[in-house]
N, C-alpha and C positions, 0 to 999 in steps of 0.2 A: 504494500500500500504506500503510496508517494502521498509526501509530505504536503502536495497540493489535495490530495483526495481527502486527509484527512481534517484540511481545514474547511473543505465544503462542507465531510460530513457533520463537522462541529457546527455547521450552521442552522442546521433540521434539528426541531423536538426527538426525542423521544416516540411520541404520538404519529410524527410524519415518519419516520423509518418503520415503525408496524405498520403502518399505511401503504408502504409501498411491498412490505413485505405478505404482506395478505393479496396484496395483487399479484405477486409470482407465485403464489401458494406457497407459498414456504410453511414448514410445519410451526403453528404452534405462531406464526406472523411474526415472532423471536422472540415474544416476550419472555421474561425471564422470568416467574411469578410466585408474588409472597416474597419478593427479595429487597431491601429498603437499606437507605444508607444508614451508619453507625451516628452519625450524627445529623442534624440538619442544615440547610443553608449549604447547598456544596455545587458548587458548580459542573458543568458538562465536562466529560472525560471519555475519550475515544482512544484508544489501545488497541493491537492484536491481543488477540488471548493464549495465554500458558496454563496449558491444564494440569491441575493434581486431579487423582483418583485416591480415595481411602476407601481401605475395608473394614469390616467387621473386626475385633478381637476381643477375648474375655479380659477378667480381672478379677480379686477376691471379692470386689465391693461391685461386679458385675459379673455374674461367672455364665448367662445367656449369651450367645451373640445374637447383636439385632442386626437385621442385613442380610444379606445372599453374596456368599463367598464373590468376589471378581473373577472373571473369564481368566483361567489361567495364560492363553496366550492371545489378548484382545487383540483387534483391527488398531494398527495406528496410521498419521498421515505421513508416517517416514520417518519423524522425528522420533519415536514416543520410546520411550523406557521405563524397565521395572526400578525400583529404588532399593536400592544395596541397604540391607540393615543395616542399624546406626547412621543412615546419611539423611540429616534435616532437608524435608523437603524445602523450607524456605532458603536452603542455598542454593536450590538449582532454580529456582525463579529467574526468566528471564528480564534484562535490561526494556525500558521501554514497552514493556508487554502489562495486560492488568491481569491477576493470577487466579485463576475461576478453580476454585476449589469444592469438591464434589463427596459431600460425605453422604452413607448410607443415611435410608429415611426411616427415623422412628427413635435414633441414638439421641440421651438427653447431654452429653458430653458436648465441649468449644473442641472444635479443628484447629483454629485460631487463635494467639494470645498475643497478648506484650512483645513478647521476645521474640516471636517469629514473624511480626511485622514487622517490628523495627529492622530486621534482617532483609527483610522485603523491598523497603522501601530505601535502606542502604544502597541494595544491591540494582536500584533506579524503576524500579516497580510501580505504576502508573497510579494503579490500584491494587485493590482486593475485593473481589466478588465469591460468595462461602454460599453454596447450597448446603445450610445446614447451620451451626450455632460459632459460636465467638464468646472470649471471654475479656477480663481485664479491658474493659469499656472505656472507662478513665483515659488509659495511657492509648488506646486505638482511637479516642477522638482528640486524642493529643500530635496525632500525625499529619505531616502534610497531604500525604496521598489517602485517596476513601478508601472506606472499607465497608462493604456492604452484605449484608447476610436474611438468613432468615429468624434467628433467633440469636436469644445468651444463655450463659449454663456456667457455673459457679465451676464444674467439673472440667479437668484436662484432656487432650484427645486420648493418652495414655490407656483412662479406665474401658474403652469404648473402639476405639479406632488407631489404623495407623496407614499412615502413608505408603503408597501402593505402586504407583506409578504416575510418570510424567510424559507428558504429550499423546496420550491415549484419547479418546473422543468421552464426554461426559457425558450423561444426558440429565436435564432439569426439566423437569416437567414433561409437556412436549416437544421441548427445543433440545434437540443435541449439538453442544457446542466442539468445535473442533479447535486442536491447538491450529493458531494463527484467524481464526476468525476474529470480526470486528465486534468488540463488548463498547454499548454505549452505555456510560451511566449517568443518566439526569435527571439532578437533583429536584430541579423544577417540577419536572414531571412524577418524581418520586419512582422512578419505571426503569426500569434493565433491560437492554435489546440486545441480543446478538445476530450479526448480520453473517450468514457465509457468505467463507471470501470468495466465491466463483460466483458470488450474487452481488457484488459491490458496484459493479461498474451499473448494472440495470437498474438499484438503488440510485446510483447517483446521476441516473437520467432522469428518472422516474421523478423525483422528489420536484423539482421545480414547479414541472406539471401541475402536482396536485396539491401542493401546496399553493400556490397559484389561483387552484380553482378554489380552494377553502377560502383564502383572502378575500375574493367574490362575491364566493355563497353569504359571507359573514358580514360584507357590507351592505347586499340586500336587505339579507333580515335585519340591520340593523335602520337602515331604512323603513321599516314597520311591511318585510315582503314574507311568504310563509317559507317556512325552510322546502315545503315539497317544490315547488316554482323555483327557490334558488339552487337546488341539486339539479332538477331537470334540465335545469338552463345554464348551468357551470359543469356540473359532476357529469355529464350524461347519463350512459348506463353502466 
């Protein structure tokens, strides 16, 4: 992605890149869902994405696993690796990328903490987008780069989870994000997009368009016209 593409795409909502991605069908239109920044007031943020994967593990103070074991030898896009025991994922997060971290659903345990952002965001890390919990609040809205998830948990990844592999394809919800796909995160919108990257460029046609047309539809009705009149006569079909 060039450094021009990603200043158009910092220009579009949130709201307009699902827009355009429901018009390619794209699964899921990208949204990223139930996922919201650690703190408020955060500005728009466009990165590729570096994917972690965690699995399942036990502990005394957890001795079930929640989760379905990982594909012992997943699909990657080329890049992707297992992670050598003992090796912090947050050190292989890449430069300029935002780090989509993908833990099993149902675990009450943080993927996330203090110490493995700060690591993160050392090592030039955009963001942090957690399908799943986070902990140590304080010091992650103490950061310059966001950190986004879906919940918090007093609890370590330790009792619950561990770090799996990197650059393997996640899946959140109905969006499966791939390493190097575009994560939007804006705060305005409160909303998570990921765009695939073999879908960017029709994205960054697209958006003008129908952004374009909303500006339209929006001054009619603000004009006192009915919204069906300003869809038919800006949106078509």
């Amino acid at each position: 992605m060039s450094a021009e593409q990603f200043q158009n795409l910092a220009k579009y909502t949130a709201c307009d890149v699902s827009d355009a991605l429901l018009k390619l069908n794209v699964p899921g239109a990208g949204f990223l869902a139930d996922i919201a920044p650690v703190k408020s007031k955060t500005p728009r943020v466009v990165a590729p994405a570096s994917t972690i994967l965690f699995a399942p593990k036990t502990s005394p103070s957890f001795p079930k696993p929640v989760g379905p074991k990982p594909d012992p030898d997943p699909p990657s896009n080329g890049d992707g690796s297992k992670i050598s025991p003992g090796t912090p994922y947050a050190d292989l997060v890449k430069q300029d990328t935002i780090a989509v971290l993908s833990q099993p659903e149902g675990q009450v345990c943080a993927v996330v903490g203090g110490i493995n952002a700060v690591r993160m965001e050392q090592l030039g890390a955009k963001g942090v987008l957690v399908s799943g919990r986070v902990r140590d609040v304080e010091a992650l809205g103490g950061l310059k780069m966001q950190v986004w998830c879906k919940g918090t948990s007093s609890v370590g990844a330790g009792a619950q989870a561990s770090a799996w592999a990197v650059g393997y394809p996640v899946a959140i919800g109905d969006v499966v994000v791939n390493s190097g796909d575009i994560i939007m995160l804006d705060g305005a919108e409160n909303s998570a997009v990921a765009i695939p990257k073999d879908k960017l460029d029709e994205v960054l046609k697209l958006l003008p368009k129908l952004t374009e047309a909303d500006d339209k539809c929006m001054a009619d009705v603000l004009a006192g016209g009915s919204v069906k009149e300003a869809f038919a006569k800006h949106r078509g079909k």
